[in-house]
VMD Tcl script that draws the C-alpha trace (Angstrom):
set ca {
  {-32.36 11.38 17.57}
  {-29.24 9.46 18.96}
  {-30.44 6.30 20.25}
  {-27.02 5.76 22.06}
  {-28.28 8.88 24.81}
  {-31.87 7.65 24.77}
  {-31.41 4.05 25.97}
  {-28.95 4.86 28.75}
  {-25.69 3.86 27.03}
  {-26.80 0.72 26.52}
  {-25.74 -1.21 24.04}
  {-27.64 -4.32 24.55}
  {-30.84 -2.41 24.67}
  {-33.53 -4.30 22.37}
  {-34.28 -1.07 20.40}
  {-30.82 0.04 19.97}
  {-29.30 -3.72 18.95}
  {-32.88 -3.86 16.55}
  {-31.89 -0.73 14.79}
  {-28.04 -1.81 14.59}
  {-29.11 -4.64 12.82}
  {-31.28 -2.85 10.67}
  {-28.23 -0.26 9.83}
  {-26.14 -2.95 9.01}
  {-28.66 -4.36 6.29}
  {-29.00 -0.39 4.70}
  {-25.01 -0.58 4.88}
  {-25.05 -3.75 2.89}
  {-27.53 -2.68 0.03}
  {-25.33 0.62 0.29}
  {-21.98 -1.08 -0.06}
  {-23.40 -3.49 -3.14}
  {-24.59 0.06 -4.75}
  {-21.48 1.99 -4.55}
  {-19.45 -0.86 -5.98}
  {-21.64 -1.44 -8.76}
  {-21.78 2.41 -9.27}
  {-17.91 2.54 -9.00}
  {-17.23 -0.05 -11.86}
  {-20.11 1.60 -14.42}
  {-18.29 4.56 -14.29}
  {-14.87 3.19 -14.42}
  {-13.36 5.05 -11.70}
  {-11.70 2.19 -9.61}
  {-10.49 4.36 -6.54}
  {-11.28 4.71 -2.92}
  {-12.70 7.83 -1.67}
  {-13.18 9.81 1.90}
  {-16.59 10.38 0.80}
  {-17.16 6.38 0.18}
  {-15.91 5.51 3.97}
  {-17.51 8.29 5.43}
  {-21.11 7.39 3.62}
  {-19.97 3.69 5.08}
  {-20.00 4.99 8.57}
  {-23.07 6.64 8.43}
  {-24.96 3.62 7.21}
  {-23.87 1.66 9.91}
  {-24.36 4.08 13.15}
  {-27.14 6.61 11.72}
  {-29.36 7.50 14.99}
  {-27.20 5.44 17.02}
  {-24.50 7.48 17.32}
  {-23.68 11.32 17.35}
  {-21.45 12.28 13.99}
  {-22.35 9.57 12.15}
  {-20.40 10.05 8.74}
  {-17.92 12.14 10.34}
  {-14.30 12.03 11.32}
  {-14.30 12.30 15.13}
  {-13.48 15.26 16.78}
  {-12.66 13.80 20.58}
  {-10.07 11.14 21.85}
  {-11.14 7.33 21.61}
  {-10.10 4.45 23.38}
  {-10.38 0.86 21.90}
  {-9.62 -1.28 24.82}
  {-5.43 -2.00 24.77}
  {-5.33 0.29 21.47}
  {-4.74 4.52 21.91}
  {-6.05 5.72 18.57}
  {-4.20 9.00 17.41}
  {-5.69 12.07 18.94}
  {-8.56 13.57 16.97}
  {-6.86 16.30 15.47}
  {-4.51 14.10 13.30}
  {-6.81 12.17 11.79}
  {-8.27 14.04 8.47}
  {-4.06 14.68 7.95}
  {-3.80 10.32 8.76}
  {-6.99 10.16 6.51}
  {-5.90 12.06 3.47}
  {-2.71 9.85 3.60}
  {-4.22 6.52 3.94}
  {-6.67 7.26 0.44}
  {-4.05 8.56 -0.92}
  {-1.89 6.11 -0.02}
  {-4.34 3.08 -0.91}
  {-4.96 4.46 -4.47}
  {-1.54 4.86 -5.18}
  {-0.74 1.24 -4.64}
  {-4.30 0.27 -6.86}
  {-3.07 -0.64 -10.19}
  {0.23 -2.98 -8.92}
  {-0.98 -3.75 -5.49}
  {-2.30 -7.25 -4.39}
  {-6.12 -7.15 -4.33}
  {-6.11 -9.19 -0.58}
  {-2.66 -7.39 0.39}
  {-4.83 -3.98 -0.31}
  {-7.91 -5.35 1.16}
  {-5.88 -6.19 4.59}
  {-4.01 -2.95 4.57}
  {-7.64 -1.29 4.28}
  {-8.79 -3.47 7.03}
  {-5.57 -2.83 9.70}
  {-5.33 0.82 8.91}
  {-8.51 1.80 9.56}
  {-9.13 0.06 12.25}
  {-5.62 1.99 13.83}
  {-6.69 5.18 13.02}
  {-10.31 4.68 14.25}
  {-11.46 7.83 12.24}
  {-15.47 7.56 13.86}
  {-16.53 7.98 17.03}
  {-18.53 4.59 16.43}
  {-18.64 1.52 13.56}
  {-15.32 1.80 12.92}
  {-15.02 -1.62 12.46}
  {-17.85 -2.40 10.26}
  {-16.77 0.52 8.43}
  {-13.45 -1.03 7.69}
  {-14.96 -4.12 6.96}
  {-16.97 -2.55 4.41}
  {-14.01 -0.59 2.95}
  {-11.92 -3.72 3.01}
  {-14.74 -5.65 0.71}
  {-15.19 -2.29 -1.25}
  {-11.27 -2.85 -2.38}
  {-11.67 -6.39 -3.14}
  {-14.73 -6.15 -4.79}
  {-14.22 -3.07 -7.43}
  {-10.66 -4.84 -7.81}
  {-12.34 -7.76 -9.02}
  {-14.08 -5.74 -11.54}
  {-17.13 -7.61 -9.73}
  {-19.59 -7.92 -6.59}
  {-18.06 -11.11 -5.16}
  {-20.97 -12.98 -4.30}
  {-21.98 -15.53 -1.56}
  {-24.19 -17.01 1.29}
  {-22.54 -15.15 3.75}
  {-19.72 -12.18 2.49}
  {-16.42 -11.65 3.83}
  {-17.48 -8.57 6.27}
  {-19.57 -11.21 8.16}
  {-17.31 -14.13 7.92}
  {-14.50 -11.54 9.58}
  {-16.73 -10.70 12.10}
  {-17.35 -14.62 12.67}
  {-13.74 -14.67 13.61}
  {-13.34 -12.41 15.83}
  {-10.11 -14.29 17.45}
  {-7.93 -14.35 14.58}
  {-9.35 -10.75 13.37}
  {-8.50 -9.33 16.29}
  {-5.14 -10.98 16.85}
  {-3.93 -10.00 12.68}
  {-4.82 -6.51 13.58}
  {-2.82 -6.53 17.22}
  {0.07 -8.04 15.09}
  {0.02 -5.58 12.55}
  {0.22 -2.45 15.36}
  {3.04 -4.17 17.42}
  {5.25 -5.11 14.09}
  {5.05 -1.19 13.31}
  {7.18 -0.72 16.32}
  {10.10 -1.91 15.22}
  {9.91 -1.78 10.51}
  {7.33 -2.10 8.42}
  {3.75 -3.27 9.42}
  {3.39 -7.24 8.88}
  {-0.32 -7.91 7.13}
  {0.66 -11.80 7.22}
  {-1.66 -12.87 9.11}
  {-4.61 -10.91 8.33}
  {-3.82 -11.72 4.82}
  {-3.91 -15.03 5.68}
  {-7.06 -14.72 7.56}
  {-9.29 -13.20 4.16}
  {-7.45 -15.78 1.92}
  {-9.37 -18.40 3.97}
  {-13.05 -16.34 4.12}
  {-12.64 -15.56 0.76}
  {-12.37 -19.30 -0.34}
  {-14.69 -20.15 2.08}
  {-17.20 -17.45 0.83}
  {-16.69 -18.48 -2.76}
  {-17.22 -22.17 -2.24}
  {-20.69 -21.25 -0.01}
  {-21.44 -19.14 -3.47}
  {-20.39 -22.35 -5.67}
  {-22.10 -24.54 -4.03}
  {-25.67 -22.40 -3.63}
  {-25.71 -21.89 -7.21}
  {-28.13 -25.04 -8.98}
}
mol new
graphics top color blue
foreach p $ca { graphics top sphere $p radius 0.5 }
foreach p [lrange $ca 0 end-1] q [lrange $ca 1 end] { graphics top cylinder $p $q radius 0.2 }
display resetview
């Protein structure tokens, strides 16, 4: 069943935004799982098999190839992701890439990196965002050597701010253009949730 065909392309269908929301809670107790499994085991890296098990959480029976690297061309409004048959190749080096950098790398600087990149490659054919999201926290957290906590997490409280999300991650593309990508403000943007976040946590506890 993909509920995407069934309700006409729509979106905003009741059914289809009921079991989005449902996805996203599985996704959550998923995400909180693999975290906690990652740090028992002591093996502190970031997998394909992690993000691709984070996609198809979110978009299971919403969305054809859920779990899967896409195998057609995308467009994300202003933003032309690479064409479909670069992206395991763009895949392979962004892991490989991200767990080179683990040990010396800034937990937030890694976390943002996590959050741009995948959003640029756009390696689903749906949930790419909340994927990244969950990738992004998935660094952070197994960084941390801990599930960070809190009221509302930081994949939420990026959502919340959609403005400033969305203009850290059209900053990053357009400073690639001419030397290195710049992750200042999205950096600057999960500095501020993650206070935020922590405080909510703080101030919840009795």
């Amino acid at each position: 069943m993909i509920l995407f065909d069934l309700v006409g392309d729509d979106e905003d269908h009741p059914t289809y935004k009921t079991l989005t929301v449902e996805n996203g809670n599985r996704q959550y107790s998923f995400l909180k799982s693999v975290v906690e499994a990652s740090l028992a085991v002591g093996r502190p890296f970031l997998s394909s098999q992690v993000l691709k098990a984070l996609n198809f959480q979110a978009i299971a029976c919403l969305h054809a190839y859920a779990g899967e690297y896409r195998p057609c061309q995308v467009l994300v409004g202003e933003h032309e992701p690479p064409p479909h048959y670069r992206v395991q190749a763009l895949m392979d080096d962004f892991v490989n890439t991200v767990n080179r950098e683990w040990e010396m790398a800034d937990p937030v600087g890694l976390a943002a990196f996590v959050l741009w990149r995948l959003n640029w490659v756009h390696p689903f054919i749906n949930g790419n965002g909340r994927t990244a999201r969950a990738a992004c926290y998935f660094v952070l957290c197994v960084k941390a050597q801990q599930w960070l906590s809190g009221a509302t997490i930081l994949p939420e409280l990026i959502s919340r701010e959609r403005q400033r999300y969305e203009f850290g991650l059209r900053h990053a593309d357009e400073s690639t253009v001419t030397g290195a990508v710049d992750l200042a403000p999205l950096h600057e943007l999960l500095v501020d949730l993650l206070k935020e976040q922590i405080a909510g946590a703080s101030s919840a506890t009795p």
